[in-house]
Backbone as CSV, one residue per row, in Angstrom:
resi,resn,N_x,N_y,N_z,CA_x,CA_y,CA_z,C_x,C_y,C_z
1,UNK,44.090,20.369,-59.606,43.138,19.387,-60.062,43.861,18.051,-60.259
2,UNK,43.661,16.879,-59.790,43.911,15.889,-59.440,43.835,14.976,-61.399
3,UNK,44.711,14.373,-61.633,44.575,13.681,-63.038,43.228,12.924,-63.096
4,UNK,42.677,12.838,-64.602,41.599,12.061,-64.117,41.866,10.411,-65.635
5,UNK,40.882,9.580,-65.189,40.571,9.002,-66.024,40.334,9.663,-67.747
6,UNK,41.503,9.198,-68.755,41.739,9.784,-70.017,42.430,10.650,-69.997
7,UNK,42.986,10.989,-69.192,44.001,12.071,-69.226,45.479,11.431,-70.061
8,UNK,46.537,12.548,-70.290,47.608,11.466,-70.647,48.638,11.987,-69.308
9,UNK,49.649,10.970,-69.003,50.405,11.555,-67.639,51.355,12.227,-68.564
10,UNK,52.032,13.148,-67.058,52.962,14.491,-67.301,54.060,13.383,-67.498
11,UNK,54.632,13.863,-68.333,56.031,13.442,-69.287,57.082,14.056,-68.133
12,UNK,57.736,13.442,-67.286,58.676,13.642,-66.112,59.681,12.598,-66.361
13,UNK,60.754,12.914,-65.326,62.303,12.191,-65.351,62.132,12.033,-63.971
14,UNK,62.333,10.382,-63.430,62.092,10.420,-62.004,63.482,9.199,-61.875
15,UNK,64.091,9.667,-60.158,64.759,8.921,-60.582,64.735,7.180,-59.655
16,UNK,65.599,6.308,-59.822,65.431,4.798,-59.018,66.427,4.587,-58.748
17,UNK,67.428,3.532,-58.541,68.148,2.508,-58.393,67.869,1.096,-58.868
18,UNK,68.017,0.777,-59.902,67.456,-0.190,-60.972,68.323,-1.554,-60.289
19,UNK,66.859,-2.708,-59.767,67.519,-3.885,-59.022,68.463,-4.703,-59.754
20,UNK,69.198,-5.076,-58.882,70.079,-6.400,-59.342,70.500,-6.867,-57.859
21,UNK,70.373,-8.389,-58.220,70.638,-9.125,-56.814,71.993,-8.798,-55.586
22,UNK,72.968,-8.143,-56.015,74.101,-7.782,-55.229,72.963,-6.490,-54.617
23,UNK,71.677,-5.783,-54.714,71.611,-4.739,-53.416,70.549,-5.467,-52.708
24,UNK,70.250,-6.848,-52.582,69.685,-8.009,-51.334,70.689,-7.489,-50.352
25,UNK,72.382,-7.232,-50.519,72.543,-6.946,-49.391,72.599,-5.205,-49.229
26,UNK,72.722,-5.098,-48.229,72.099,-3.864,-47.272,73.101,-2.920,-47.239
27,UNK,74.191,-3.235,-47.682,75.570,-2.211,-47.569,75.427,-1.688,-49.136
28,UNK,75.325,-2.181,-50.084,74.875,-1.968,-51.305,74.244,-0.617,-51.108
29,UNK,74.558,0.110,-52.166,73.569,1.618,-52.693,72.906,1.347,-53.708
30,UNK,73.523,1.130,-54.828,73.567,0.730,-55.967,73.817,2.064,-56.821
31,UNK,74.000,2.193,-58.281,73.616,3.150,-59.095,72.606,4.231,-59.438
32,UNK,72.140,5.314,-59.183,71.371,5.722,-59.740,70.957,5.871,-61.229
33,UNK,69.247,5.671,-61.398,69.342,5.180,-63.077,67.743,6.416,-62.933
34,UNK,67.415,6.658,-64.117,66.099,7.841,-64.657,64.958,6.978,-64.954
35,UNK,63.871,7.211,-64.566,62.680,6.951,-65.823,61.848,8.103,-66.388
36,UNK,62.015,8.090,-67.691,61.310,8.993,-68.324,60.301,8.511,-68.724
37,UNK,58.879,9.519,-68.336,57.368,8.425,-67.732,57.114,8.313,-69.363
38,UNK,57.583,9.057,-70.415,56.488,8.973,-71.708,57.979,8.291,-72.741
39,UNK,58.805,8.444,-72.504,60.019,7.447,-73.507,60.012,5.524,-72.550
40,UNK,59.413,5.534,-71.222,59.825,3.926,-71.436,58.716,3.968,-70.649
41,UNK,57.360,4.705,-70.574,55.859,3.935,-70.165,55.227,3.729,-71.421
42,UNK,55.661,4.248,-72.680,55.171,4.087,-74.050,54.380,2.785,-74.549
43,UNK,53.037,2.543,-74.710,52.583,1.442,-75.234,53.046,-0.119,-74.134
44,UNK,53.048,0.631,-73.280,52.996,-0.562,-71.807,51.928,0.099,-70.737
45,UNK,51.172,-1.271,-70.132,50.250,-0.966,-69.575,51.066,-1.090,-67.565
46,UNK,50.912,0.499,-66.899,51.617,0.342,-65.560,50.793,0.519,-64.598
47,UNK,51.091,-0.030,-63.244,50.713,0.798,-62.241,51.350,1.211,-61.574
48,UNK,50.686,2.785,-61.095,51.599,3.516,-60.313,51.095,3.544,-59.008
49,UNK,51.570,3.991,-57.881,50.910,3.678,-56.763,52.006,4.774,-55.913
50,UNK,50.961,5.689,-55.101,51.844,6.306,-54.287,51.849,6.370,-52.886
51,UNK,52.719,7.134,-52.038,52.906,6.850,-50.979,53.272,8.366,-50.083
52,UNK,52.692,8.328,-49.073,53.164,10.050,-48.567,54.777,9.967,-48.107
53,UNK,55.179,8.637,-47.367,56.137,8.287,-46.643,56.460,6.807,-47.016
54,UNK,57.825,6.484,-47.229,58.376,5.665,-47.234,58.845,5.064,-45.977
55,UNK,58.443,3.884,-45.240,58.740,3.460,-43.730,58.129,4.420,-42.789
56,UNK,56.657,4.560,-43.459,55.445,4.606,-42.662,55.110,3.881,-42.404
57,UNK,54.153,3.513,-41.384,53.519,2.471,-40.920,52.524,2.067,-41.850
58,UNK,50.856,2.744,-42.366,50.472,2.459,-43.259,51.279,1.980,-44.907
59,UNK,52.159,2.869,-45.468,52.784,2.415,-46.512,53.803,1.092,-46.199
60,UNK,53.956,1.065,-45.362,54.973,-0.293,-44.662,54.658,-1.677,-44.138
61,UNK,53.374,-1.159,-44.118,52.790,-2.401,-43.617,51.372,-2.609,-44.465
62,UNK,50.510,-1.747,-45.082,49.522,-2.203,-45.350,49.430,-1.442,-47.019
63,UNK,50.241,-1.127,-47.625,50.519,-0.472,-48.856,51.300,-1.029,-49.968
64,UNK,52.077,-1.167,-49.509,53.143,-1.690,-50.257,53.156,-3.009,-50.366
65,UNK,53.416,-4.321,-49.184,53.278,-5.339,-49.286,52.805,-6.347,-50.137
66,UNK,50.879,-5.927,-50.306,50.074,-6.723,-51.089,50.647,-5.974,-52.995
67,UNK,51.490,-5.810,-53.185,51.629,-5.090,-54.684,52.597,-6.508,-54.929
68,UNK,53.534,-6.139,-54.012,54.569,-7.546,-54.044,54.132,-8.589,-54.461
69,UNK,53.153,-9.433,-53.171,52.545,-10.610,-52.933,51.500,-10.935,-53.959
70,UNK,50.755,-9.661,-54.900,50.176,-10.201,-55.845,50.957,-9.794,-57.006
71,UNK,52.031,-9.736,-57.123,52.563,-9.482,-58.667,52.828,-10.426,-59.791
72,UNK,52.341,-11.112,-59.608,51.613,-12.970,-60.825,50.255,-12.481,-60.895
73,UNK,49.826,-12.061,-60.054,48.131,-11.654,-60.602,48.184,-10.324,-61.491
74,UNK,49.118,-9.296,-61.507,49.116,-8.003,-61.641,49.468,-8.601,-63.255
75,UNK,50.523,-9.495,-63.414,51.276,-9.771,-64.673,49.924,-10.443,-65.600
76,UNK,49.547,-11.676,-65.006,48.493,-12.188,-64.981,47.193,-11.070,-66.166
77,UNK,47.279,-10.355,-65.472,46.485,-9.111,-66.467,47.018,-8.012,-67.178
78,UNK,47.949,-8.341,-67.697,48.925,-8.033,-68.225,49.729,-6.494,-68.236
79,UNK,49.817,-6.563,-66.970,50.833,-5.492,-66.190,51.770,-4.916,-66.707
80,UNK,52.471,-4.594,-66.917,54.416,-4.729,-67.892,54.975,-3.889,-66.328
81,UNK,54.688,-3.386,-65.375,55.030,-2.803,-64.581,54.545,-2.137,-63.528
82,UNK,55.026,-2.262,-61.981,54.554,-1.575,-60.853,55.342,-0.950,-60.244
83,UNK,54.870,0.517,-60.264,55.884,1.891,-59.350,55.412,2.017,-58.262
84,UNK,56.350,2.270,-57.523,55.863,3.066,-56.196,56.634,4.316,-55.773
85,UNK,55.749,5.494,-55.967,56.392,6.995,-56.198,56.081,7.681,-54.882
86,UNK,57.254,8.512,-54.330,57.119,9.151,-53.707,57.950,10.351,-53.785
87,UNK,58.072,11.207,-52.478,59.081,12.233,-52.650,60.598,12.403,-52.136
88,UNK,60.506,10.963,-51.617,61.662,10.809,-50.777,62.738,10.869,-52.271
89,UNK,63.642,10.808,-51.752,65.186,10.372,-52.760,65.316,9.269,-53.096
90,UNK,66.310,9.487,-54.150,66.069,8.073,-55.092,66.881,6.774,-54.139
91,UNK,67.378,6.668,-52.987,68.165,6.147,-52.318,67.572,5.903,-51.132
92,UNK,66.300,6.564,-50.402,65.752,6.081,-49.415,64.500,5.133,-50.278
93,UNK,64.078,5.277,-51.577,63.334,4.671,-51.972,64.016,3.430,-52.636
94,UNK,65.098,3.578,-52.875,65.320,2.159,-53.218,65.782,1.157,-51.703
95,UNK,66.266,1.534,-50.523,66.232,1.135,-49.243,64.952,0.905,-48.631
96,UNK,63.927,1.618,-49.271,62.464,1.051,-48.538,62.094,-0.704,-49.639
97,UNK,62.550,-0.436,-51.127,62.184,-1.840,-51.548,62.650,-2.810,-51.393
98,UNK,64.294,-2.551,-50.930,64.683,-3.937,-50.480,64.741,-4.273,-48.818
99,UNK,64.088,-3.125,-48.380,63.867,-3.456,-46.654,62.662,-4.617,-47.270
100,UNK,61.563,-4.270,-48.275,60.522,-4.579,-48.167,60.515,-5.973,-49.189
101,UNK,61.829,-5.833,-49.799,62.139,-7.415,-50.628,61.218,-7.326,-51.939
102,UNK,60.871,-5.899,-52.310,60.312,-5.905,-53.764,60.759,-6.565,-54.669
103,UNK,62.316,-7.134,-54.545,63.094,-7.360,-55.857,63.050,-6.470,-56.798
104,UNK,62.321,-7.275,-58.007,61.916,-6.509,-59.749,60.603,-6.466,-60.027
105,UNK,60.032,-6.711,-58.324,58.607,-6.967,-58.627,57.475,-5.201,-58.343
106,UNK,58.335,-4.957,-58.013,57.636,-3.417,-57.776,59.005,-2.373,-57.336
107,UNK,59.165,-0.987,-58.715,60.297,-0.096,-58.841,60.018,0.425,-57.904
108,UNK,60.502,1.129,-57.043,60.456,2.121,-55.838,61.291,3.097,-56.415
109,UNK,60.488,4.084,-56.983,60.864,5.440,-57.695,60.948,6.837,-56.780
110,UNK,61.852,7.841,-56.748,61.882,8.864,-56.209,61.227,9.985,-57.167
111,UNK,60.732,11.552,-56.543,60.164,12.844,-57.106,60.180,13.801,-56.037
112,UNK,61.306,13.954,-55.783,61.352,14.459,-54.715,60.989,16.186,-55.497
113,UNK,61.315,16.072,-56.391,61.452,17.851,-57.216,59.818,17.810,-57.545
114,UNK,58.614,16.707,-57.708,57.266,16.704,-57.768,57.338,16.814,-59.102
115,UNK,58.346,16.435,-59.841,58.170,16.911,-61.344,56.752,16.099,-61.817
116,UNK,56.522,14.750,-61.509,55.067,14.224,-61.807,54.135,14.352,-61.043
117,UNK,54.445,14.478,-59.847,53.171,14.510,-59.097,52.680,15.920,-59.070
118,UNK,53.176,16.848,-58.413,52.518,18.111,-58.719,51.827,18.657,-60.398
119,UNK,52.409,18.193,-60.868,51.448,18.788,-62.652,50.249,17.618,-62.555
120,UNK,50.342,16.306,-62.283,49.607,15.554,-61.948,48.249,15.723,-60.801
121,UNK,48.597,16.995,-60.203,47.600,17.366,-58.864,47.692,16.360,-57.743
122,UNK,49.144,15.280,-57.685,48.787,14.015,-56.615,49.509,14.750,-55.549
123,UNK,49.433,15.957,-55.168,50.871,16.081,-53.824,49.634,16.782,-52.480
124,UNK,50.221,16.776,-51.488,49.624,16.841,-50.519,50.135,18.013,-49.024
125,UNK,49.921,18.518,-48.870,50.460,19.056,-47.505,50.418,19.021,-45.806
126,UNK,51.151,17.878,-45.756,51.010,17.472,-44.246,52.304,18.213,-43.437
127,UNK,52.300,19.694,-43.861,53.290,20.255,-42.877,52.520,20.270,-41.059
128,UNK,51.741,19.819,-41.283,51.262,19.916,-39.868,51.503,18.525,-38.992
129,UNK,51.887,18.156,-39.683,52.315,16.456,-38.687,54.221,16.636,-39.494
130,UNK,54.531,17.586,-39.817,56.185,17.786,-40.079,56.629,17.278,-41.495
131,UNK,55.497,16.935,-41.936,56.367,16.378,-42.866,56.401,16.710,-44.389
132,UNK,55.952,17.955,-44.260,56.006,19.407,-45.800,55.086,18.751,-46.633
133,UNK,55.151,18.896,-47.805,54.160,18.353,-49.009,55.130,17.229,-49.160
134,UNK,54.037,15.937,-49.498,54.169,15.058,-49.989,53.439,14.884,-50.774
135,UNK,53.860,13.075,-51.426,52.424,12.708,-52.530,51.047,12.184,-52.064
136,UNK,49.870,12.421,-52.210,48.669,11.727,-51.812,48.984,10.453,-51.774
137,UNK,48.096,9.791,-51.060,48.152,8.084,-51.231,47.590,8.231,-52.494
138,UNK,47.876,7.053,-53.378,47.076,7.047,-54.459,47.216,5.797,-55.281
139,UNK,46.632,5.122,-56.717,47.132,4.149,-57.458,46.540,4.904,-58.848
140,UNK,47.122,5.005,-59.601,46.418,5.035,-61.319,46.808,3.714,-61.965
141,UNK,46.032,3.392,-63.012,46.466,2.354,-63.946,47.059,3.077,-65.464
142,UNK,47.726,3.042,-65.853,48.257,3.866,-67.061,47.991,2.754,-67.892
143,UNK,47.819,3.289,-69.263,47.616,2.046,-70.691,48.158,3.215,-71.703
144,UNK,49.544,2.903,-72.403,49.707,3.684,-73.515,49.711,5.177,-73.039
145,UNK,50.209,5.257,-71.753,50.269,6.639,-71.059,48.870,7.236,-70.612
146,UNK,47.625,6.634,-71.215,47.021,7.786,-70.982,45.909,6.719,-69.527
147,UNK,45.376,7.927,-68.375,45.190,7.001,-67.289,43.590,6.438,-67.294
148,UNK,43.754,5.214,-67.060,42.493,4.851,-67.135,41.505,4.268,-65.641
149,UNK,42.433,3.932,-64.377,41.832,4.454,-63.124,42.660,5.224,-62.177
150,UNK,41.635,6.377,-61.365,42.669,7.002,-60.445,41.899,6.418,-59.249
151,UNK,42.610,6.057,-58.144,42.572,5.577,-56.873,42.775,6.205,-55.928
152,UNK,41.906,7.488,-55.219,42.763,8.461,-54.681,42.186,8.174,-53.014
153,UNK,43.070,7.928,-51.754,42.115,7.868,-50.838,41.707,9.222,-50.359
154,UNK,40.870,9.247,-49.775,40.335,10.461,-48.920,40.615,10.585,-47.860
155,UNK,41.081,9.551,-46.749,40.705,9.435,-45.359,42.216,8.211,-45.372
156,UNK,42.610,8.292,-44.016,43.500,7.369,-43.540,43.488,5.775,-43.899
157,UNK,44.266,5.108,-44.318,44.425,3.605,-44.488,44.666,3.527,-46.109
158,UNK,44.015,2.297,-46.044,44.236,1.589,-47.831,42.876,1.093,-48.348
159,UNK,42.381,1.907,-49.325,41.206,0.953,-50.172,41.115,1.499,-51.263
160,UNK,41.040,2.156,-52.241,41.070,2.561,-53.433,42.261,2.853,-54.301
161,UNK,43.385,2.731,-53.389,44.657,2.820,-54.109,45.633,1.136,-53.519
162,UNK,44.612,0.745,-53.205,45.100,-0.799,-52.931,45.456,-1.857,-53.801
163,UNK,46.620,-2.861,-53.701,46.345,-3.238,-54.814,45.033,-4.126,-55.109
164,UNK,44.763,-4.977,-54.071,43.556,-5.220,-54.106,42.141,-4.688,-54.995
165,UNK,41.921,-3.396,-54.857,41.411,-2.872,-55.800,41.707,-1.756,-57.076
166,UNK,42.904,-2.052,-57.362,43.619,-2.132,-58.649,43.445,-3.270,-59.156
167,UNK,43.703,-4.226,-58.521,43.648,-5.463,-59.443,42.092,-5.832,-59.468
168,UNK,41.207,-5.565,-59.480,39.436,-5.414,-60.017,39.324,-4.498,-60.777
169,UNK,40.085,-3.567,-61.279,40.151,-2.482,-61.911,40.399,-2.997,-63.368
170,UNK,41.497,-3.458,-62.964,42.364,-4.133,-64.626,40.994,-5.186,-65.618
């Protein structure tokens, strides 16, 4: 069962590579660093936003991008933060945000173990195009942990987990 509106999210350890301007360049790894969703989403309002594949074409080009490009509007309504979760490793996901020049403007978080997404109901099984369970496309808005929209698509592309309509949501 898929999280719904009022729910509170699963308390998970996911991990990132926390930006700083020395991994602009590309030889850079950086550090691996944790987020623990209920010790530092506490009484901050986030969005999360997911992705089946990192340097997919849809998530690469029509997913990810507009989170970037509106993140003054996202703040604007007073955001404190934008994830982008998937199952890849914490190291291809931090290489998809600075392929994609997120900066500090959107975390590119790894789950590869599903510790949030599966208790969450967001994971998916596309072993039939190779590529095992992943996470649904998706966006929630979190406030004080507990979720107040889920964005789940049904069908191929971007519209309900867009930021576009996240940000009509807020």
């Amino acid at each position: 069962m898929t999280i719904a509106v009022g729910d509170t999210i699963p308390d998970a350890e996911l991990g990132y590579v926390p930006y700083s301007p020395e991994l602009d360049d590309p030889i850079v790894c950086g550090l691996p660093g944790k987020i623990k969703t209920h010790a530092d989403w506490k009484g901050k309002k986030i969005v999360l936003f997911g992705i089946p594949g990192s340097f997919t074409k849809t998530c690469s080009e029509n997913h990810l991008p507009p989170y970037v490009t509106s993140y003054d509007e996202f703040k604007g309504k007073g955001v404190d933060g934008i994830y982008c979760i998937a199952t890849n490793d914490l190291f291809v996901q931090s290489a998809f945000g600075r392929v994609h020049k997120t900066g500090d403007k959107v975390v590119c978080i790894a789950d590869p173990a599903m510790a949030f997404l599966k208790p969450a109901g967001l994971t998916q099984d596309l072993s039939h195009v190779g590529f095992g369970e992943r996470a649904k496309r998706f966006a929630l808005i979190i406030d004080d942990l507990k979720v107040t929209y889920v964005g789940e698509e049904t069908g191929p592309g971007v519209g309900p987990s867009g930021a576009e309509a996240v940000l009509a949501k807020l």
